[in-house]
N, C-alpha and C positions, 0 to 999 in steps of 0.2 A: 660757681659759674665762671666759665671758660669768657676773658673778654680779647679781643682784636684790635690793635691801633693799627690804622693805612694811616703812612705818612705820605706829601706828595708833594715836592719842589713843584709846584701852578707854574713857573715861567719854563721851566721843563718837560710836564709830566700831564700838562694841561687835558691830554687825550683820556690819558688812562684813568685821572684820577674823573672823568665824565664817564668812562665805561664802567667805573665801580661805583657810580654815583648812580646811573642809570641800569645798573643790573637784572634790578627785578624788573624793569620796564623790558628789557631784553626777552628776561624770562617769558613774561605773559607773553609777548609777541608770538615768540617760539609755540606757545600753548594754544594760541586765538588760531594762527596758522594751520597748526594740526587739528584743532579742532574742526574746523574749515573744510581741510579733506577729508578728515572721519565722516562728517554730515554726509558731503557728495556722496563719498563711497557706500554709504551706509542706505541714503533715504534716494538716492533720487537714479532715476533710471537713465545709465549711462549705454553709453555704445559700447561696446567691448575694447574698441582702440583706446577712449578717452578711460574707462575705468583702470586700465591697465597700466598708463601713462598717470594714472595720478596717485594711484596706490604707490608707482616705481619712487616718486615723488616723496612720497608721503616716507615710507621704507627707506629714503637718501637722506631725509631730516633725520630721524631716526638712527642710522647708523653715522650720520655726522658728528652726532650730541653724542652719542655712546664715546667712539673715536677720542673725542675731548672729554670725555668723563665728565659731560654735562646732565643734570638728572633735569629733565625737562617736564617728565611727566609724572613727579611725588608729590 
């Protein structure tokens, strides 16, 4: 089994070592979000402007996390 030590100078690194701390928390967000617009998109009858604006939405999360080689949706 592969293990990982993060080390973090805290009077330093104080940010970073809360975004590695809060990672998964990140993650889900990313996940609730998208789930969020799938529903609209999916269940509920939109206008053509508003469907079309939240799919673009939805499709810019999506190419965001790819971009960063974020797997958001495994």
């Amino acid at each position: 089994m592969a293990t990982v030590t993060l080390t973090f100078d805290l009077y330093e690194d104080q940010e970073a070592y809360n975004d590695a701390l809060n990672a998964t928390k990140y993650k889900a967000a990313l996940q609730e979000f998208d789930n969020y617009l799938r529903g609209r998109l999916k269940y509920e009858e939109l206008p053509e402007a508003v469907h079309e604006a939240l799919q673009a939405a939805r499709d810019r999360l999506h190419q965001e996390a790819n971009d960063m080689g974020v797997s958001v949706w495994s």
